[in-house]
TORGU-900927 format. One record per residue (C-alpha): x, y, z. Coordinates in steps of 0.05 Angstrom, whole numbers, padded with zeros to 5 digits, always signed. Layout:
N
XYZ...
END
This chain:
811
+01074+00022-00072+01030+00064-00107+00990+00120-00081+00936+00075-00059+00975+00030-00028+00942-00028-00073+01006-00066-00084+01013-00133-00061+01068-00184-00057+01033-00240-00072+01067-00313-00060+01074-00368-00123+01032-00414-00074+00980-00391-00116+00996-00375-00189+00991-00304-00192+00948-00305-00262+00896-00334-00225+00909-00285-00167+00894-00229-00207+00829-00279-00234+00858-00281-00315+00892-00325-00348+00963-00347-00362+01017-00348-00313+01081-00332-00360+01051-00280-00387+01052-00241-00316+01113-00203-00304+01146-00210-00234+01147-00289-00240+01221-00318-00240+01242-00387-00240+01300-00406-00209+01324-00476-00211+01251-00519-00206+01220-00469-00156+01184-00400-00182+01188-00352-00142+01139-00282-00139+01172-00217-00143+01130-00147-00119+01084-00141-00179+01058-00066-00192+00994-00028-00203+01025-00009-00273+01060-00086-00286+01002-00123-00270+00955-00074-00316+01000-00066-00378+01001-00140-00382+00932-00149-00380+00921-00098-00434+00978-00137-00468+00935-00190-00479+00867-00159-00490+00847-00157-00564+00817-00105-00595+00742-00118-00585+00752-00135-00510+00792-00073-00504+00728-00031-00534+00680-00069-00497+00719-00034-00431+00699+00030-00458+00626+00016-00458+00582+00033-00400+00502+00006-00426+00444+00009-00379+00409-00051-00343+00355-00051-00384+00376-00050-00447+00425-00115-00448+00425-00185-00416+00480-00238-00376+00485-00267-00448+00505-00194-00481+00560-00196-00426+00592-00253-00434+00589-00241-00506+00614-00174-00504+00641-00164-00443+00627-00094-00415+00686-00056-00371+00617-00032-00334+00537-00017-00338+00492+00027-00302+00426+00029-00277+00387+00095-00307+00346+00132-00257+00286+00089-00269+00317+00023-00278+00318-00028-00241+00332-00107-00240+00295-00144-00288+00253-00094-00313+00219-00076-00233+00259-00008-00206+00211-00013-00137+00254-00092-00137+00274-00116-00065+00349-00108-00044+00364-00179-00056+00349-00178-00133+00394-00127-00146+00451-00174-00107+00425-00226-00146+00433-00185-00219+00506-00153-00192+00521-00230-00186+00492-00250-00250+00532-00199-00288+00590-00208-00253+00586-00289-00275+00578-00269-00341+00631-00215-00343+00693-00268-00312+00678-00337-00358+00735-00365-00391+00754-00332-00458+00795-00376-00512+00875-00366-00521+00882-00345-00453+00856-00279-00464+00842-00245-00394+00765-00249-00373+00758-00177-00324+00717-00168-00270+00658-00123-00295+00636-00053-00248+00571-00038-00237+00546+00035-00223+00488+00072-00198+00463+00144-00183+00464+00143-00095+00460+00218-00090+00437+00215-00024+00434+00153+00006+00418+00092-00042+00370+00126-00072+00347+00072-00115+00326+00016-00077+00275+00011-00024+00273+00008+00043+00351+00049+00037+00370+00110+00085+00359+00174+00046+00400+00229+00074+00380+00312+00059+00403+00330-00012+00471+00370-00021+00436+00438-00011+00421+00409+00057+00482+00391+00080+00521+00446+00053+00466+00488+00103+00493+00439+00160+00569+00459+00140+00607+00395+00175+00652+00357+00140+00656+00300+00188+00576+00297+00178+00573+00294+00112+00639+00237+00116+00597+00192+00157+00558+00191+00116+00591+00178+00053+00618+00107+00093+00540+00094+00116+00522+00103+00035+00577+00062+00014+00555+00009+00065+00481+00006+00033+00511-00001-00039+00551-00060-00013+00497-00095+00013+00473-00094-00056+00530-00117-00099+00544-00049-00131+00619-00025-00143+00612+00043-00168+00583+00111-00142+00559+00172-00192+00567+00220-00141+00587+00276-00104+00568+00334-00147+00608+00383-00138+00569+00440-00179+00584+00501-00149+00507+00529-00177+00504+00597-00190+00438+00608-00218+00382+00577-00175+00343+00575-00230+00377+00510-00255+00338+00448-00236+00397+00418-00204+00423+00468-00151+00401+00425-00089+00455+00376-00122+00504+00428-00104+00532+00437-00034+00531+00515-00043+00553+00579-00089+00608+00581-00053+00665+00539-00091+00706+00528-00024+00651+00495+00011+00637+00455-00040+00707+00433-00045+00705+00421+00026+00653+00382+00028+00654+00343-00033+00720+00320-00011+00694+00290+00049+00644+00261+00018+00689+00218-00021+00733+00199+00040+00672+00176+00060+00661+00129+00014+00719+00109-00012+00766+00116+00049+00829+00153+00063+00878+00144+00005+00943+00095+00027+00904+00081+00079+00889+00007+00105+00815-00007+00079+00818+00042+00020+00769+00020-00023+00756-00046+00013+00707-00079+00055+00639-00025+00060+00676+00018+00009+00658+00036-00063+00685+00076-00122+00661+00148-00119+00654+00198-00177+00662+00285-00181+00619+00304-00231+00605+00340-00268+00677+00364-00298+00655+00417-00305+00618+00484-00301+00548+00454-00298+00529+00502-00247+00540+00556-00282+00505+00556-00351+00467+00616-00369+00391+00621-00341+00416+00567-00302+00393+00517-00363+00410+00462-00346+00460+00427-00401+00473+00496-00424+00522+00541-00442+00581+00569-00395+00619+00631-00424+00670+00670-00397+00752+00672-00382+00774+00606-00380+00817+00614-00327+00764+00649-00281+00720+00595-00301+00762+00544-00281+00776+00574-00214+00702+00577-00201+00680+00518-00229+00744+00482-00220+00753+00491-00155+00727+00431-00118+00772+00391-00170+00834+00388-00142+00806+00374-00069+00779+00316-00097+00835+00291-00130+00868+00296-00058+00814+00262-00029+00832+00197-00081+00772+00205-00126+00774+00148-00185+00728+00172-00232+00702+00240-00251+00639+00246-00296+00642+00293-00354+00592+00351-00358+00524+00359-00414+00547+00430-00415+00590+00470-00455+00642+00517-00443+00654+00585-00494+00618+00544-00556+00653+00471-00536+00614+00409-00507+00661+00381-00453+00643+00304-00479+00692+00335-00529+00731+00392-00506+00803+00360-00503+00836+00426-00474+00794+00419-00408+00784+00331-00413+00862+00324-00412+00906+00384-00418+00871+00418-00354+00842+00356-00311+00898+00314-00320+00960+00357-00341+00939+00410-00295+00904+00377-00239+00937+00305-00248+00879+00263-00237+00903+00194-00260+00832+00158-00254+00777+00145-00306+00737+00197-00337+00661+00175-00348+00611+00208-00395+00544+00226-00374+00478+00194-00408+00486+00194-00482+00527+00258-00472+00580+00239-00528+00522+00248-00579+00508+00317-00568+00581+00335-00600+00573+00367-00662+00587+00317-00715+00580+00259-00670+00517+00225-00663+00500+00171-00597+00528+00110-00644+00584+00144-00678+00638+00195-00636+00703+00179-00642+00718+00249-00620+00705+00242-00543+00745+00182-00537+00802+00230-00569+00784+00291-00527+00800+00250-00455+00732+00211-00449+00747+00136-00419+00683+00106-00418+00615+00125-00457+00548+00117-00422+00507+00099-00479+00444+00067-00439+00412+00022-00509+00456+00039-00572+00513+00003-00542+00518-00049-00588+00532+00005-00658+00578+00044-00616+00633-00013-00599+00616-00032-00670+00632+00043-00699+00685+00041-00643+00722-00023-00673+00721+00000-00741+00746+00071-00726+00808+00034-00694+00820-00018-00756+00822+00042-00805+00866+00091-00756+00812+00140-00744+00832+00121-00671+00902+00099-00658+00911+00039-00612+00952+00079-00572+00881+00109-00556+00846+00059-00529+00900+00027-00488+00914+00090-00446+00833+00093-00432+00832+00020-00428+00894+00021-00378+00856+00072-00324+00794+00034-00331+00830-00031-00299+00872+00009-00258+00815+00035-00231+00787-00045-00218+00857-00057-00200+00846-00002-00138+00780-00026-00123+00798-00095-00110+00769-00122-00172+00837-00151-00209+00869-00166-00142+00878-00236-00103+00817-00223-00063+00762-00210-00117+00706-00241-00100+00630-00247-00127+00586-00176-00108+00552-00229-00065+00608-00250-00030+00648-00175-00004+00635-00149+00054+00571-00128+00083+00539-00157+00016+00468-00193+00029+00461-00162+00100+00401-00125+00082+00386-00107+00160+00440-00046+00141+00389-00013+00098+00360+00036+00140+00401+00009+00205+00385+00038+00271+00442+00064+00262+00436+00109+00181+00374+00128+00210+00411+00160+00272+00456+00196+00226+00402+00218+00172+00355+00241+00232+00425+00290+00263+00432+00311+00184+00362+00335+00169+00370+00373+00247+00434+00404+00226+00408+00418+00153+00351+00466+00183+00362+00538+00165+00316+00586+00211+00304+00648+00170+00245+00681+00217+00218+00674+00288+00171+00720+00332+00180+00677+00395+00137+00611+00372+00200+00561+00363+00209+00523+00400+00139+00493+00404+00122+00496+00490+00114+00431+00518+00044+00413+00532+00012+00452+00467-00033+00426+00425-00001+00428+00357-00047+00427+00285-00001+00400+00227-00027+00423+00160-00004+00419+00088-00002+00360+00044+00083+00353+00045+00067+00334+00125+00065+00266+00120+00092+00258+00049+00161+00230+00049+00171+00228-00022+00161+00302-00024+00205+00305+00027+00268+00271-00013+00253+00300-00079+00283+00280-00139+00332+00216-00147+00282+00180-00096+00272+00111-00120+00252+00137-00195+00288+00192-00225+00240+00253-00223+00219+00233-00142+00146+00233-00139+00095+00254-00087+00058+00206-00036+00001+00197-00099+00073+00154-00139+00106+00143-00090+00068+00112-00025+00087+00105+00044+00095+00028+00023+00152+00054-00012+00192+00079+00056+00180+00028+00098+00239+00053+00149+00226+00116+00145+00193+00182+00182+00155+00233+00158+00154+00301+00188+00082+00297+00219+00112+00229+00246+00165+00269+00288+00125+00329+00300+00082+00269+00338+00125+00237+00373+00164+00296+00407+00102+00339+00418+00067+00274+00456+00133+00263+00488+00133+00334+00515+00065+00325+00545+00029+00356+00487-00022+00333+00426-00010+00333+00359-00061+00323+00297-00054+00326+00227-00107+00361+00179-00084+00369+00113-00128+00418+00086-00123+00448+00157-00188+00449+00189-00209+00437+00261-00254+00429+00308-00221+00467+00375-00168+00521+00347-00099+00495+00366-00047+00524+00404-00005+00535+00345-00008+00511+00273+00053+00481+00233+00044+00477+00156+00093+00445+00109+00091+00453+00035+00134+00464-00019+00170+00447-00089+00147+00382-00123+00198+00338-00137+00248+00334-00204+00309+00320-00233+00355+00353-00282+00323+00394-00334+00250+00382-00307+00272+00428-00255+00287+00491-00290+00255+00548-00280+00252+00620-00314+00242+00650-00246+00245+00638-00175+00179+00648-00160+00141+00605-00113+00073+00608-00156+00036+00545-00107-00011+00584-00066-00034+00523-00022+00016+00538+00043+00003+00610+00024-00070+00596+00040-00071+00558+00101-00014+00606+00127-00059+00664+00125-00118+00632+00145-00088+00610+00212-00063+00693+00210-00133+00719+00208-00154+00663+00260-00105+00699+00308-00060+00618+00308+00005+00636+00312+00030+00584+00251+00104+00563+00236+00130+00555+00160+00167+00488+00142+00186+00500+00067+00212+00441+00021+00253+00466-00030+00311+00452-00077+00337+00523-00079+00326+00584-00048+00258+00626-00084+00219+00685-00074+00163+00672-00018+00159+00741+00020+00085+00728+00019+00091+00662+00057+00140+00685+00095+00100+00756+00125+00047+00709+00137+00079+00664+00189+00102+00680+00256+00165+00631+00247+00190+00606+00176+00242+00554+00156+00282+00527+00101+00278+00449+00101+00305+00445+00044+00298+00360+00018+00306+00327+00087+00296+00244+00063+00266+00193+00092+00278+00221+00162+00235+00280+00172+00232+00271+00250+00297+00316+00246+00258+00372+00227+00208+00364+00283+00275+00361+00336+00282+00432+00317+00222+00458+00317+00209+00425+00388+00274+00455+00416+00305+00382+00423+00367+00391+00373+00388+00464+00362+00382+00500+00292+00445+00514+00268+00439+00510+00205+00459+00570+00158+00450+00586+00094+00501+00556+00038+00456+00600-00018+00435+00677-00017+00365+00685-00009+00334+00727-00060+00293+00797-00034+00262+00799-00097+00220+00755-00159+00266+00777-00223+00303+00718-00233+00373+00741-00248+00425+00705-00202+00448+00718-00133+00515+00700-00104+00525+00751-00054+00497+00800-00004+00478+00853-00070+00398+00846-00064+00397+00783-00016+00342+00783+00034+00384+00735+00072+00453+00729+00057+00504+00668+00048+00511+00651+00119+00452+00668+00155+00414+00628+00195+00369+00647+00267+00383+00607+00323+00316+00593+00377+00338+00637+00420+00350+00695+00361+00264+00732+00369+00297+00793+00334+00233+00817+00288+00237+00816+00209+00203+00877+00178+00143+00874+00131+00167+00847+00060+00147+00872-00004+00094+00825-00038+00099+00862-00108+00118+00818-00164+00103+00818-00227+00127+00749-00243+00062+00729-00210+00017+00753-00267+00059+00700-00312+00022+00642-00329+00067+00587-00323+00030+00551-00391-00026+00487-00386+00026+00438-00401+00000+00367-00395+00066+00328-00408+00131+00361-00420+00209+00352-00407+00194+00281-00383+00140+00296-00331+00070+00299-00332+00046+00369-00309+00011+00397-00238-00059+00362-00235-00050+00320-00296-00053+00236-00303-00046+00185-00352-00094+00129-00361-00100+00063-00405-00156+00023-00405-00193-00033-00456-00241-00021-00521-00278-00079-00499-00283-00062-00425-00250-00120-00396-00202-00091-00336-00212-00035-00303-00190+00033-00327-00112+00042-00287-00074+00103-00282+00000+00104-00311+00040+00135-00254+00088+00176-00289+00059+00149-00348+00107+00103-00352+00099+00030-00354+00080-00036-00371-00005-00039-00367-00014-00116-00371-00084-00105-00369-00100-00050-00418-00043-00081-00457-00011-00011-00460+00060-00007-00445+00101+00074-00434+00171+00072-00435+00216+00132-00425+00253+00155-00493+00308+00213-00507+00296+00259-00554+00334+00319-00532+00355+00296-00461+00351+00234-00417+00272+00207-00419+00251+00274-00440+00190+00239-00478+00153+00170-00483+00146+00112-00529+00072+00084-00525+00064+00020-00549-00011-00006-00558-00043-00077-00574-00103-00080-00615-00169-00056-00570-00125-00008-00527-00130+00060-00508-00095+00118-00470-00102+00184-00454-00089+00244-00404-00130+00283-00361-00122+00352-00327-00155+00357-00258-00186+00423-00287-00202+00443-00348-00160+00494-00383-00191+00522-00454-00154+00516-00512-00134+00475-00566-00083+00421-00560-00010+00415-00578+00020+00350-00586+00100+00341-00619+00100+00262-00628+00129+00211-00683+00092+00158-00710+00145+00099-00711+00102+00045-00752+00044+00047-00795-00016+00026-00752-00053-00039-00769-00119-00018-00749-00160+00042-00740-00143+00098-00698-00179+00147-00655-00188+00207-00615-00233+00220-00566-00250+00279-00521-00279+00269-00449-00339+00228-00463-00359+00251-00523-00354+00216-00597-00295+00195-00623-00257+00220-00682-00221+00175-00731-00152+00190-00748-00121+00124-00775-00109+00173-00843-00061+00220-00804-00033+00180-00763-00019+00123-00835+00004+00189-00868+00048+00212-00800+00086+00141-00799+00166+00139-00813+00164+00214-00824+00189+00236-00757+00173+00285-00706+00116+00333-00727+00057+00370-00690-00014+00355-00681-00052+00415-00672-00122+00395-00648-00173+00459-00642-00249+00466-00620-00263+00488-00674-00241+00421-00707-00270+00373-00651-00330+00402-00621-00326+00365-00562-00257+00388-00527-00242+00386-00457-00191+00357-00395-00187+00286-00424-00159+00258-00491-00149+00185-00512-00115+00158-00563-00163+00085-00585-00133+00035-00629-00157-00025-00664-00100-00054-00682-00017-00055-00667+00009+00022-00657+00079+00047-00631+00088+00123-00623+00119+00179-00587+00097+00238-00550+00145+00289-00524+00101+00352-00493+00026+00362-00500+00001+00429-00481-00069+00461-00478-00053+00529-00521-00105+00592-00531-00098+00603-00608-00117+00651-00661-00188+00639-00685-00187+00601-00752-00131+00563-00732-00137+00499-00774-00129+00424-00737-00073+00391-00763-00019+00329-00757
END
């Protein structure tokens, strides 16, 4: 048996080629005839693999190596090329619509799979294909899913058995979907809060991360050699990402790592082995590098170390296009990762030059064959685990809980998300007003109240998250907001609740709670020089309920701990939320006294606004650990509100790093008039109407810009909420030569013709655009970009910069 306990002895009543759904039943070793009867011996793991490889050619075997995204290929590429697996990026989804019911992805996993088993000629083997997707927390992805707190949140809560269940209530949701293959847990041990990511780690602390990131995978893949493992309601989980992402310098996020390789690794490296315990089958490799060396390519830490040292025998995955940022490679040419230890690239649309570079790399012994059949071997022994070569593979439509879309958000997730977001709450502050008394009259302020989207963050059904105004309550339709269980418990205690935003009444309350907090993000949008909270709108309504003598309790959203002594003198109880999901009610058990707050903290909490990183009691206002419970009234001093951070103008960026900026929208609209003007949520899109259409583009990281493509009589533009003075800064590439005029116009003034620049800008790759008032007399918060006729081009940042007077316009 193997360690899995995958093994079968399978009976010739069935020929055991078509057991193991390929082709060719003398080619499979373990068959012996004796006399006229055949008669099946134990085939193993390693048997029934090598033989398939055996009879793989070359371009099959490549196409195993190459992981493409949804989007970018169709059932016809499949069964043409045959992927070992595809993805769905953070903002894909099935058939072009990432907001598609449950049952269209089932019916896409199903398509693909179709495609991936027909027949192929000279009984070569046709293999199952594996689909993969980004459930962080919860299936993220698809509406109408549980989402449970991010990792920050549960390493708070501390319970392994918690964060198991659900793992096995995650992997349950995929199922229902048709989806194999899980990117997740990270097990990051962030030491810089500053990185963008840290509420994708369970803590600084590399032991709890190992803890918990083992149990996480338990969860969803089951208890290795045990019965079930990786069947029925299970799925294929993933450590990423191998590793020292947490702990780049500035907390940057794909940055550098230096230091002792050794200490590294037993920082870093830590929650490694525990998952290889726990059975993991994949493990993603890391953006980052370590002393100089991107890991996509570092084969002393890809092989030597992971798999020599820590003997992990199951398929190593690269992250988004991370194989191109290898010096000397480029996204369709890197033989080196596949050399360093990588098994599969993730190259989302440039799939298709890659196998081709691939194949030809192999014909003229830049890669020996030797190569590609060891990473081709743990891709299928991974399948092989997973059920996917074995006598019971079955359509995505067909396993287990697949199609029973009353899972999604059972009675039962909910239950479980609802006990994590209680145990997740980290009490840092209380003068006596938590719990809330039965019978008050509660005022709920702040516009994250009843916002579940701010509530779950990033990786919530697009990749960046969104706020209520993306990402409506339409969009959580089993779901609870925190004003929705402040309501219910405070009415259920004989009380009233109301919500007021902006938090005005009528009759002053009893007490006030006000929840506010971080915006969402992903990745690199994330980062931050500082951990300064610089959004002044819980500030406000915190100290206005002060000097109205309302005693007011704190709920603060936030991916990592930051500097908020101001918020925090201001209210008479304060807590750390952290990124609850889509069952906020959790919170409100705490704050009414029905669940206890236990949660401590798995971060330091920083006393002061500098920056530099904390992992320890040395100038922690609250160290690793803490955490109040309702019972703890113990007073907390004044705090110091000096910071000079605060005089630091975070910059009028308009777009940037993938995201449009604070009070900033997109817009498209028609020449002629016809249609309405729309907004572009995220601007990103297809615009039928305005026949505009934003799609995300890498330039230097995953959608960190936008390709705008416009039909004749078209326009789009941003707006800021506010004006900011300044000129404009705009990097872009013009990617074809316009075929009618082009212009730019300011608010609602004149507009400017540009067809000349843009003619002159066309094919020569990225530049700047430099647009001044003293150029275009009529500058202010809105600019639109008008064309007459076809025009494709791409905008990475645009910023609203003071600059020198005299400063000339220019593209």
């Amino acid at each position: 048996m193997t360690r899995n306990g995958r093994a079968k002895q399978w009976r010739h009543s069935v020929c055991a080629a078509v057991l193991i759904g390929l082709a060719g039943c003398a080619a499979v070793p373990g068959i012996e005839s004796v006399g006229n009867a055949e008669i099946a011996q134990p085939l193993g793991e390693d048997a029934i693999v090598a033989d398939i490889v055996s009879r793989m050619s070359l371009e099959r075997k490549i196409g195993q190596l190459i992981q493409p995204q949804i989007n970018s290929f169709s059932a016809e590429d499949m069964e043409r090329y045959r992927f070992g697996s595809y993805l769905n990026g953070g903002n894909g989804g099935p058939y072009g619509d990432e907001f598609a019911p449950a049952s269209e992805w089932l019916r896409l996993a199903d398509e693909m799979y179709d495609a991936s088993v027909k027949p192929l000629p000279n009984g070569e083997p046709a293999i199952p294909v594996m689909w993969g997707t980004d459930a962080v927390h919860g299936h993220s992805n698809i509406v109408g899913a549980t989402l449970f707190p991010h990792n920050i949140g549960l390493g708070a809560a501390g319970d392994p058995d918690l964060v198991r269940r659900i793992g096995y209530a995650t992997a349950r949701e995929i199922e229902v979907t048709g989806i194999d293959w899980n990117f997740s847990p990270t097990v990051a041990v962030a030491r810089d809060d500053r990185w963008g990511r840290t509420y994708e780690s369970y803590s600084e602390n590399p032991e709890l991360v190992a803890k918990l990131g083992a149990a996480l995978i338990e969860g969803q893949q089951g208890i290795p050699g045990s019965e079930g493992y990786l069947g029925d309601s299970r799925v294929i989980a993933t450590a990423k990402h191998f590793f020292g992402d947490g702990g780049t310098a500035q907390g940057v996020d794909q940055g550098e790592v230096n230091g002792d390789i050794d200490e590294l690794i037993a920082l870093h490296g830590r929650p490694y082995p525990a998952a290889i315990d726990a059975g993991v089958e994949a493990i993603m490799a890391s953006f980052n590098s370590i002393n100089g060396r991107k890991m996509h390519g570092n084969r002393p830490l890809l092989t030597d170390v992971l798999r020599g040292d820590m003997g992990f025998d199951g398929l190593v995955v690269g992250d988004w296009n991370g194989h191109g940022q290898i010096e000397g490679c480029t996204v369709t040419d890197c033989p080196q990762s596949l050399m360093a230890g990588l098994d599969i690239y993730m190259v989302p649309d440039d799939w298709k030059q890659l196998m081709d570079s691939l194949v030809a790399q192999v014909e003229d012994g830049t890669i020996p064959i030797a190569r590609v059949d060891e990473a081709v071997t743990r891709v299928l022994r991974v399948k092989y685990r997973a059920g996917l070569l074995g006598p019971d593979a079955k359509r995505p439509s067909e396993r287990g809980v697949a199609g029973q879309y009353e899972l999604l958000a059972s009675a039962e997730h909910r239950a479980l998300a609802r006990e994590a977001v209680a145990k997740s709450q980290v009490l840092l502050k209380n003068n006596g007003v938590l719990p809330l008394k039965a019978g008050a009259n509660v005022l709920v302020a702040g516009s994250a109240a009843d916002d579940i989207g701010q509530a779950s963050g990033g990786w919530t059904l697009e990749w960046q998250g969104g706020r209520k105004d993306q990402l409506g309550r339409d969009r959580f339709p089993k779901a609870s907001s925190i004003w929705d269980g402040i309501h219910q418990n405070v009415s259920a205690a004989g009380g009233t609740a109301t919500l007021s935003e902006d938090g005005l009444f009528e009759s002053p309350p009893d007490v006030a709670v006000v929840v506010f907090g971080e915006r969402p993000y992903a990745e690199f949008a994330g980062d931050q020089r500082d951990l300064v909270f610089r959004d002044e709108e819980g500030l406000e309504l915190l100290r206005g309920f002060q000097e109205e003598g309302i005693p007011a309790v704190a709920v603060f959203l936030s991916g990592r701990p930051m500097w908020i002594n101001r918020e925090i003198n201001a209210a008479d109880a304060f807590v750390a939320s952290w990124l609850p999901g889509s069952e906020g009610a959790g919170v409100a058990d705490v704050l009414t006294g029905k669940m206890p707050a236990t949660g401590t903290l798995s971060f330091s909490w920083p006393e002061t606004c500098e920056g530099a990183p904390l992992n320890g009691p040395d100038g922690a206002l609250f160290a690793y650990g803490y955490g109040l419970s309702l019972n703890d009234v113990s007073p907390l001093g004044e705090l110091s509100e000096e910071c000079a951070a605060l005089s630091i103008v975070e910059g009028a960026e308009m777009f940037g790093s993938g995201r449009l900026g604070s009070g900033v929208s997109a817009f498209v609209g028609r020449l002629d008039g016809a249609g309405f003007e729309e907004l572009m949520p995220q601007m990103r899109g297809d615009m039928n109407g305005s026949g505009v259409v934003s799609r995300g583009y890498d330039r230097d990281a995953q959608e960190d810009s936008r390709e705008i493509s416009m039909r004749p009589g078209s326009y789009f533009g941003l707006e800021q909420s506010s004006d900011t003075a300044g000129a404009y800064r705009i990097s872009y590439e013009v990617t074809n030569r316009p075929t009618g005029s082009v212009k730019l116009r300011f608010g609602d003034g004149r507009a400017f013709d540009v067809t000349r620049q843009f003619e002159l800008a066309s094919g020569k790759g990225w530049r700047e655009m430099v647009l001044t008032p003293e150029c275009y007399n009529d500058i202010g918060p809105r600019i639109a970009f008008e064309s007459e006729g076809e025009l494709t081009f791409r905008v990475s940042s645009v910023r609203r910069e003071d600059l020198p007077e005299g400063t000339e316009c220019s593209f």
